[in-house]
GUVEX-276476 format. One record per residue (C-alpha): x, y, z; residue in one letter. Coordinates in nm, 4 decimals. Layout:
<site <X; Y; Z>; A>,
...
//
This chain:
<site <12.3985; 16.3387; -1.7014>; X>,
<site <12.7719; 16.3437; -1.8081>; X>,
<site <13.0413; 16.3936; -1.5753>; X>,
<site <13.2897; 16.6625; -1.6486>; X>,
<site <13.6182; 16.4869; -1.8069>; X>,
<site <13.9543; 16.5418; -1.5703>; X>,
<site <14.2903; 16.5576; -1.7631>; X>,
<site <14.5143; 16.2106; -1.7196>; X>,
<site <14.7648; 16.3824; -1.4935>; X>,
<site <14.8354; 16.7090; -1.3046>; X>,
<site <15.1088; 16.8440; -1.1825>; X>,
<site <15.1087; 16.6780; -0.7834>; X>,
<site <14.8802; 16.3688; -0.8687>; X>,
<site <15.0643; 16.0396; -0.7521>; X>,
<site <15.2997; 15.9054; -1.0472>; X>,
<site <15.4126; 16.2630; -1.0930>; X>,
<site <15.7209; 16.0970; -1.0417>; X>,
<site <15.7425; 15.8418; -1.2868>; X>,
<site <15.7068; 16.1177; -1.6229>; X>,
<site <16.0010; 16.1601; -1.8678>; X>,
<site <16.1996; 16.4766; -1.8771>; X>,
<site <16.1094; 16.7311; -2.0979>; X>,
<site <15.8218; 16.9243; -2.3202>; X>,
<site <15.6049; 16.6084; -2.2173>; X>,
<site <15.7299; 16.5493; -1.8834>; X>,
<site <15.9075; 16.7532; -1.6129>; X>,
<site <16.1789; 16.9882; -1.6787>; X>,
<site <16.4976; 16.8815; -1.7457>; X>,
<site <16.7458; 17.0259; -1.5127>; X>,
<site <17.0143; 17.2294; -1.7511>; X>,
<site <17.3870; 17.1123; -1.7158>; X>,
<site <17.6575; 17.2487; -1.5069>; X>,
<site <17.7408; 17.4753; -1.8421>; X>,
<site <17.4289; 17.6021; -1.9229>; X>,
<site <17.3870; 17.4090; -2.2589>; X>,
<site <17.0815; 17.2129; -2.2120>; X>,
<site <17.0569; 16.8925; -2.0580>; X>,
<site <17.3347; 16.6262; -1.9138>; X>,
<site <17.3252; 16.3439; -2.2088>; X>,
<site <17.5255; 16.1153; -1.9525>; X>,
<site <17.8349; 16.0864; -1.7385>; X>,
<site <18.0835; 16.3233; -1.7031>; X>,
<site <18.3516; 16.2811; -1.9244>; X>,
<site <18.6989; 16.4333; -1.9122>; X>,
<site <18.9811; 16.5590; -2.1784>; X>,
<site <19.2586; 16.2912; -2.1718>; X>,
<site <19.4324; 16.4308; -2.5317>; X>,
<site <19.4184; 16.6204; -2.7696>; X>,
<site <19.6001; 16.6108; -3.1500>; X>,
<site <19.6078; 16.7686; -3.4380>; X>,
<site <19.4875; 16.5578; -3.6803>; X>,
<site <19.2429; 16.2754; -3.6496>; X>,
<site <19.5160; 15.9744; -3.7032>; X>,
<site <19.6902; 16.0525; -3.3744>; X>,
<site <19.3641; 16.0606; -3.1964>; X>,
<site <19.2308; 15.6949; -3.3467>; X>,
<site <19.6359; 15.5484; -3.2806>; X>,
<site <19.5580; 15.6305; -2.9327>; X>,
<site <19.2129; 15.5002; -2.9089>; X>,
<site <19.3688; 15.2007; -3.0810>; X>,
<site <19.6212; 15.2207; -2.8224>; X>,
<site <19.4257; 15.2060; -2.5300>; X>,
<site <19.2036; 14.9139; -2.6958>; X>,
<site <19.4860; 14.7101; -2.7278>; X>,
<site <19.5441; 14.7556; -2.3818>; X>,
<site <19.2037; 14.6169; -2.2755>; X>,
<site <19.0864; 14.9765; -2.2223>; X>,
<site <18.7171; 15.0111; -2.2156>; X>,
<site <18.7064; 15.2231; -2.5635>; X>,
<site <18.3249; 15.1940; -2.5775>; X>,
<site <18.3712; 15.4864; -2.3389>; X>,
<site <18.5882; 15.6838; -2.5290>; X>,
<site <18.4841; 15.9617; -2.7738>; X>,
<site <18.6958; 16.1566; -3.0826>; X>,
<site <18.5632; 16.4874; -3.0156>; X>,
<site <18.6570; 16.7570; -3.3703>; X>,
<site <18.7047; 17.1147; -3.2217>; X>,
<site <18.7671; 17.4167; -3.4467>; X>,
<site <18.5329; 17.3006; -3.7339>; X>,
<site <18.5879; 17.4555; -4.0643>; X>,
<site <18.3476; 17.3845; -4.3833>; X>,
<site <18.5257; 17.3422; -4.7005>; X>,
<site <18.3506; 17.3097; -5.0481>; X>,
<site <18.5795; 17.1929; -5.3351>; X>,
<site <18.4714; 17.2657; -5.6384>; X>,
<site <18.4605; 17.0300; -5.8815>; X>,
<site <18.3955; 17.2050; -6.2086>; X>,
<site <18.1857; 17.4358; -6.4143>; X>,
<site <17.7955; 17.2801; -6.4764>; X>,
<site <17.6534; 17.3697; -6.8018>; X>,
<site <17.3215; 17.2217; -6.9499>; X>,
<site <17.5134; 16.9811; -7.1130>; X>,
<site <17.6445; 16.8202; -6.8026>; X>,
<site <17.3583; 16.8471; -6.5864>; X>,
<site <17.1752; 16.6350; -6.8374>; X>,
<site <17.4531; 16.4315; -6.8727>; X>,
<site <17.4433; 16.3830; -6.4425>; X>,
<site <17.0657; 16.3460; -6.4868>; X>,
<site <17.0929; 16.0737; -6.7309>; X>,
<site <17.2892; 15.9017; -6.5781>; X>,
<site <17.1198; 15.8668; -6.2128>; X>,
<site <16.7738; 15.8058; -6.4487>; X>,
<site <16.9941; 15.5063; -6.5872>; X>,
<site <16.9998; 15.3876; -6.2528>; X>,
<site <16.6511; 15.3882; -6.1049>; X>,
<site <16.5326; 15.3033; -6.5093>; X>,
<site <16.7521; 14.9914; -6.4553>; X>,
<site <16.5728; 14.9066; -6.1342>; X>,
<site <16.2990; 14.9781; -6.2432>; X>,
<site <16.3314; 14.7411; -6.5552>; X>,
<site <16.4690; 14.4713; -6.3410>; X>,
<site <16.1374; 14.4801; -6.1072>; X>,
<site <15.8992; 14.4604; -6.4585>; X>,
<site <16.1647; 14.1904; -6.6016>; X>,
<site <16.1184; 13.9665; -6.3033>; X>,
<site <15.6965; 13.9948; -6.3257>; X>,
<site <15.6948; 14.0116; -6.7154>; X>,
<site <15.5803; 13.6809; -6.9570>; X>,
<site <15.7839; 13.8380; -7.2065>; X>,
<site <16.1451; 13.9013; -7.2828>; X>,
<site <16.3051; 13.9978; -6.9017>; X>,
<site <16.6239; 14.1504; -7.0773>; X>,
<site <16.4198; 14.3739; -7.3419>; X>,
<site <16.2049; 14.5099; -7.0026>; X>,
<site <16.5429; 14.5970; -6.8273>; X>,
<site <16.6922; 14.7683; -7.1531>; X>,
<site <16.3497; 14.9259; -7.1962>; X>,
<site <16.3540; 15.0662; -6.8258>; X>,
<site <16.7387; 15.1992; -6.8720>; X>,
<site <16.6629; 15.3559; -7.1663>; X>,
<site <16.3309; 15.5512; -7.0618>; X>,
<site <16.5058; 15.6181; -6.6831>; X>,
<site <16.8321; 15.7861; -6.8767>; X>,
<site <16.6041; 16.0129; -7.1275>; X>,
<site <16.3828; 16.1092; -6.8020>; X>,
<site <16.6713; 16.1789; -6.6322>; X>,
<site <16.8318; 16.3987; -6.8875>; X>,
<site <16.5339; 16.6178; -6.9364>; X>,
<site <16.4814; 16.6362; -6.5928>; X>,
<site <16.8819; 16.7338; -6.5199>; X>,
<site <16.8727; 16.9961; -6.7765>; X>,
<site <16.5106; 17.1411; -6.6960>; X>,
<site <16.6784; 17.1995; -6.3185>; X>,
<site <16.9713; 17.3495; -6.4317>; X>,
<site <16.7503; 17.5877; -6.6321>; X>,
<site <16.5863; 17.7073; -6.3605>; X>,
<site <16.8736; 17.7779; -6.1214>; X>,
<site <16.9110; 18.0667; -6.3764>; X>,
<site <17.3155; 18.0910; -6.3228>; X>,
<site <17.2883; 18.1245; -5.9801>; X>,
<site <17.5018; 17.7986; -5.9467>; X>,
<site <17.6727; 17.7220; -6.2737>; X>,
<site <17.9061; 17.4632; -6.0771>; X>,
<site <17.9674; 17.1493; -5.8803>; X>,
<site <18.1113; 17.0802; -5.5451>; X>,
<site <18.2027; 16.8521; -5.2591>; X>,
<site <18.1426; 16.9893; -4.9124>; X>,
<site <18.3474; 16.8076; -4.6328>; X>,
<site <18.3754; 16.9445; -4.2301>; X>,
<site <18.7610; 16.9574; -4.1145>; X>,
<site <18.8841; 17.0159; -3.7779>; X>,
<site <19.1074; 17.1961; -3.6516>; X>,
<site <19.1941; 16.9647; -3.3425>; X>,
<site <19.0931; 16.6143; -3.1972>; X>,
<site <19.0250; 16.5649; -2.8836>; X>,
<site <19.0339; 16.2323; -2.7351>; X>,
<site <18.7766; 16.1896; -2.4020>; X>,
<site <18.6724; 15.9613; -2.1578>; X>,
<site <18.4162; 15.9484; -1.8678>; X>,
<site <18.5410; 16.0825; -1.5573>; X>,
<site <18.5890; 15.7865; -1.3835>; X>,
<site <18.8279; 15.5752; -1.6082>; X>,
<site <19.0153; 15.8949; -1.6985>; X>,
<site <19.3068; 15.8112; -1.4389>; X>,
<site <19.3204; 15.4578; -1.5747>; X>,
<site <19.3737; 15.5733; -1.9365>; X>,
<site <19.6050; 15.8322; -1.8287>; X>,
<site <19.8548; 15.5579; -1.7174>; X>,
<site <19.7922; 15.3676; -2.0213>; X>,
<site <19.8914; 15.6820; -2.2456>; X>,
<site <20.1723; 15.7547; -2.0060>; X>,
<site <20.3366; 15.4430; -2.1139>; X>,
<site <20.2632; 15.5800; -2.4909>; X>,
<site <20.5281; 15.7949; -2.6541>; X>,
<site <20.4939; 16.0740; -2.9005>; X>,
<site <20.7595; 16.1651; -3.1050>; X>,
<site <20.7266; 16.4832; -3.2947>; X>,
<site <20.3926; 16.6526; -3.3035>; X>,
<site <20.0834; 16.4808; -3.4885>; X>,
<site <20.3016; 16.1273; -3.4463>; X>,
<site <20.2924; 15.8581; -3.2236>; X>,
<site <20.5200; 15.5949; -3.1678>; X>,
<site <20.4745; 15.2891; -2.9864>; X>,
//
């Protein structure tokens, strides 16, 4: 006869307590703003700057002052993308790029064989370079063929923002407010000490 298998855990057994929150656990209780989950302490808005220099001279600041700064954030508001570009990509250069990252992992690749090789370890390491950077041209300019002009250049993407906010929890917030008060900022975006 075979008894009827019961699931590890439902909701009321004893232990109920003791689950995580979340999908696997209990529900998480949202936070006070509606955006998920609390992720810790409350934390408070002692600052804020407009570019990220004055908000690390004041963290600096307030570490020089024995300020607990491992409970201190930089917090970017007003995040803009901006992609620089770099220049036009033609076949030419993407098997020029390609060639040269195959140099690279044909080089390491050479130097692992060179190290386990009876033979010459330096003609292994040249052999591995050369075979990575021909790979890697083919391979560059195949890739570039099939974007089909849809991206016939090359850029850098960084994230900018448009203020800095410097925050601590709740509780030290009047302690680093006196610390700052003792700070003096010049002209906007400055800090003097």
């Amino acid at each position: 006869m075979t008894r009827p298998s019961r699931p590890a855990w439902l909701p009321g057994m004893p232990g109920s307590d003791n689950l995580p929150s979340g999908p696997g656990g209990r529900p998480a209780k949202p936070s006070e703003d509606g955006h998920g989950p609390q992720t810790g302490p409350p934390i408070v808005t002692i600052g804020s700057y407009p570019d990220y220099p004055s908000a690390q001279r004041v963290v600096d600041y307030l570490a020089d002052n024995r300020f607990p700064v491992e409970r201190t954030s930089i917090v970017g508001t007003d995040l803009t993308l901006v992609e620089t570009i770099m220049g036009r990509m033609t076949a030419g250069r993407a098997a020029l790029v390609g060639a040269g990252a195959g140099a690279w992992f044909g080089l390491f690749i050479g130097l692992l064989f060179g190290i386990f090789t009876a033979g010459s370890w330096l003609a292994a390491i040249v052999l591995g370079l050369v075979i990575g950077a021909i790979w890697g041209a083919v391979f560059g300019a195949v890739v570039h063929a099939m974007t089909g002009g849809r991206r016939d250049f090359t850029s850098s993407s960084s994230l900018r923002a448009g203020q800095y906010a410097v925050t601590v929890e709740a509780e030290l917030a009047d302690q680093a407010r006196q610390l700052l008060g003792r700070l003096h900022v010049s002209q906007p975006g400055s800090i003097a000490r």
